[in-house]
C-alpha positions in Angstrom: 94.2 72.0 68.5 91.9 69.0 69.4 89.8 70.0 66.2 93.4 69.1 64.3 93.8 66.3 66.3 90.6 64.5 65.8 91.1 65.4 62.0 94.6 63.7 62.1 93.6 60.5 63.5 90.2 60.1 61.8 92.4 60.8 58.6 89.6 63.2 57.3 88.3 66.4 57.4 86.2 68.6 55.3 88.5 70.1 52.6 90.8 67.5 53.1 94.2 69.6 53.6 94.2 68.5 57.6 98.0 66.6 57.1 99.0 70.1 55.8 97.4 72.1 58.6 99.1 69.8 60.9 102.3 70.0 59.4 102.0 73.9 59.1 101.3 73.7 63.3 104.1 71.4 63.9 106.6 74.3 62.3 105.3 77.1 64.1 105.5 75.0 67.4 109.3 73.9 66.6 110.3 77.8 65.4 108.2 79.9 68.7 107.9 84.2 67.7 111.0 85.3 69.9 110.0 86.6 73.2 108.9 90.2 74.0 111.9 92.5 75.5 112.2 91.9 79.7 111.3 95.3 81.1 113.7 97.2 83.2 115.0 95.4 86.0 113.4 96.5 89.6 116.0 97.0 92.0 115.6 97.0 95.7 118.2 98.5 98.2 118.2 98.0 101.7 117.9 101.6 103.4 120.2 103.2 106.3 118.7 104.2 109.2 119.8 107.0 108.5 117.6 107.5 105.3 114.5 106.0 107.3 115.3 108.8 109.9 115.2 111.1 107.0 112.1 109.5 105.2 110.1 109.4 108.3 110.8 113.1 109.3 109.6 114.4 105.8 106.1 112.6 106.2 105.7 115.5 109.3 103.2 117.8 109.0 102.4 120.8 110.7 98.1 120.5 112.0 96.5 123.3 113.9 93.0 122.9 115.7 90.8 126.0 116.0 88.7 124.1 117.9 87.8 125.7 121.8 89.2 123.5 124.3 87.0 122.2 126.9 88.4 121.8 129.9 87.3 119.1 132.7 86.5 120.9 135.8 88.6 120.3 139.1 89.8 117.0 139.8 87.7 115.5 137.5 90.8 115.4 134.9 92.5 112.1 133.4 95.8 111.9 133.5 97.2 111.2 130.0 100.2 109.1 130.7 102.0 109.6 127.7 102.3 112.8 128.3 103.6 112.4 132.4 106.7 114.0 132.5 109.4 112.8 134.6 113.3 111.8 135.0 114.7 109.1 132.3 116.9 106.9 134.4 118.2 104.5 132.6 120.8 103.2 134.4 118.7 102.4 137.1 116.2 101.0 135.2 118.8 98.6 134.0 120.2 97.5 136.5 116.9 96.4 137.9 116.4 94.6 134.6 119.4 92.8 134.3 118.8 91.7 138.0 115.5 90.2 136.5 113.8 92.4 138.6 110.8 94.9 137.7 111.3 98.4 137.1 108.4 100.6 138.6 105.1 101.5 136.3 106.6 105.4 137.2 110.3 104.1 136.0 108.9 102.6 133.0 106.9 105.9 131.7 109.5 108.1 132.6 112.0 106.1 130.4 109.7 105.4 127.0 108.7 108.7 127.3 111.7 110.8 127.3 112.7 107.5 124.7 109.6 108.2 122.7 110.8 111.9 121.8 114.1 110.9 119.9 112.9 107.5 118.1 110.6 104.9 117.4 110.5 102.4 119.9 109.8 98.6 118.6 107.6 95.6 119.6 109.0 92.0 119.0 107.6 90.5 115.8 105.4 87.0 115.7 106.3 84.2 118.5 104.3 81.6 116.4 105.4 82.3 112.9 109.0 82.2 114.3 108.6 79.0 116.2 107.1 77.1 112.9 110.3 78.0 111.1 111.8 75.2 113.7 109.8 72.4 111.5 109.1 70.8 115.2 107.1 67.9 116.3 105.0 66.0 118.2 108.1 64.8 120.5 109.3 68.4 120.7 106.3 69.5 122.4 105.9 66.5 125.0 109.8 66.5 126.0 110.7 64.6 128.7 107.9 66.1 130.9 104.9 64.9 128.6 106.2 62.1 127.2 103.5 60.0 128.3 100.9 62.2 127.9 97.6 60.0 127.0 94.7 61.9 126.8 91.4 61.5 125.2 89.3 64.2 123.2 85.1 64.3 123.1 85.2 62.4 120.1 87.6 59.8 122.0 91.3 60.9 119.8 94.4 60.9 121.1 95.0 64.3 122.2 97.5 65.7 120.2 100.4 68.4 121.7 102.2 69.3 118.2 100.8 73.2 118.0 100.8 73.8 121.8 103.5 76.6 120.9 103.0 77.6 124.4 103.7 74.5 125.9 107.7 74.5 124.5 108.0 76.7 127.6 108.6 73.6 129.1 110.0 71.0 126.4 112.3 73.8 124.9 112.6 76.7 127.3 116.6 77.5 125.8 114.7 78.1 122.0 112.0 80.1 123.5 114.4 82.2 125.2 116.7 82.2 122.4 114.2 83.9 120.1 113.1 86.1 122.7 116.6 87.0 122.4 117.0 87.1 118.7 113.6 89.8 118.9 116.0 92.0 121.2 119.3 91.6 119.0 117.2 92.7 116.2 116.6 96.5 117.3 113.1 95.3 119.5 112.7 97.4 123.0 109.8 95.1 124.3 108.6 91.6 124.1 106.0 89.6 125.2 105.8 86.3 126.8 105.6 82.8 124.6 101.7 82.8 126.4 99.2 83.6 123.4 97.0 80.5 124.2 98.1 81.0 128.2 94.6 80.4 129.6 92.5 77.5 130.5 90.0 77.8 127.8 93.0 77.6 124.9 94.6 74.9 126.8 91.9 73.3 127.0 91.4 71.8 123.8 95.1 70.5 124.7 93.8 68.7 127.8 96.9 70.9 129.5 94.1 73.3 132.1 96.4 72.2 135.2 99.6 73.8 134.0 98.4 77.5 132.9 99.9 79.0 135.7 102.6 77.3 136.2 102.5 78.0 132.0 102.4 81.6 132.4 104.9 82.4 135.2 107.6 80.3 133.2 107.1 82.2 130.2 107.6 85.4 132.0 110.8 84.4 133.7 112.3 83.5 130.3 111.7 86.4 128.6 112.6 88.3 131.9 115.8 86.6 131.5 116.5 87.0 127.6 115.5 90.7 128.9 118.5 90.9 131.3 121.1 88.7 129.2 120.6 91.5 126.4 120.4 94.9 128.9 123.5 93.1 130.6 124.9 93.9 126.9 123.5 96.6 126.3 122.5 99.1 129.5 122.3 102.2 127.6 119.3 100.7 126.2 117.0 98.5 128.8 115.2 95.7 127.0 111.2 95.0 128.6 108.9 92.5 128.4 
């Protein structure tokens, strides 16, 4: 194409049919070959839980270990506590929960795992991801509390908040409860506190070392309280954080 091109405007080339090679191009570009057939169309349908039940069950196998087993000697044995057996009580466990009050380690490993034996049990998905779908911004994270925040960096910047995902604990505890919330709606058994960067080093590049605990022990009481709001809902299955 620029070959033709420089032909055209020079008005020359060497056999001196470039007008009718250009001509020639300029039909082919107005009249394109017809495009090649569209394959079969993929289609994608959502499963039952039901069929993922089903799906999930034929991907068992059966593995045997001929192996001898070594056994520890005397009270020198770990306990596997996975494998602790024990009484599911789940409406006690509950109502502990939905009084924002903390079931016992023993509670806890009696219920997931008797739970454990008739399904999958779920983690909540990403706090971070989730909270950047809210588009928010620097005046989101100061809030009333930080407003005036003036801080300086090494390098003598103005400390920036906007990212401090942790620190909407405090300028927007209703949204990180909410999504805590959403997590448990969705099917999740446990989540975890809004606290990824909850430690003085993370905060630190934040200028925000003086609130970490105070950081930490909010974050756990809203999600302890998302926790209830949903059990409260839902006792036959207990929500955990």
């Amino acid at each position: 194409c620029r070959k033709m091109a420089e032909e055209v405007i020079l008005n020359k080339s060497a056999d001196g049919n470039h007008v009718e090679r250009f001509l020639e191009y300029a039909e082919e570009v107005k009249k394109p070959p017809a495009p090649a057939p569209a394959g079969p169309v993929l289609k994608i349908e959502k499963s039952s839980p039901t069929q993922q039940i089903e799906f999930l069950r034929s991907l068992k196998g059966t593995v045997t270990c001929e192996a001898e087993h070594v056994k520890p000697e005397p009270g020198c044995e770990a306990l596997d506590v996975c494998r602790l057996e024990g009484p599911q009580e789940t409406q006690k466990v509950a109502e502990k929960i939905i009084a924002c009050q903390t079931p016992t380690p023993t509670e806890v490993l009696n219920y997931f795992n008797n739970e454990l034996k008739k399904r999958i049990c779920f983690l909540d998905g990403g706090m971070g991801t989730r909270i950047q779908a809210e588009k928010l911004e620097e005046a989101d994270y100061r809030g009333d509390r930080f407003k005036d925040f003036n801080e300086i960096d090494a390098n003598g910047v103005p400390v920036s908040l906007k990212g401090n995902n942790d620190l909407l604990i405090f300028s927007k505890p209703d949204m990180v409860r909410d999504i805590h919330k959403e997590y448990f709606a969705a099917g999740s058994d446990i989540c975890e506190t809004n606290t990824f960067n909850g430690t003085t080093i993370s905060q630190g590049e934040y200028k925000m070392q003086p609130v970490v605990y105070e950081l930490n022990k909010k974050g756990a009481e809203l999600a302890k309280q998302a926790a209830a709001d949903v059990t409260k809902a839902e006792p036959h299955k207990p929500r955990f954080v």
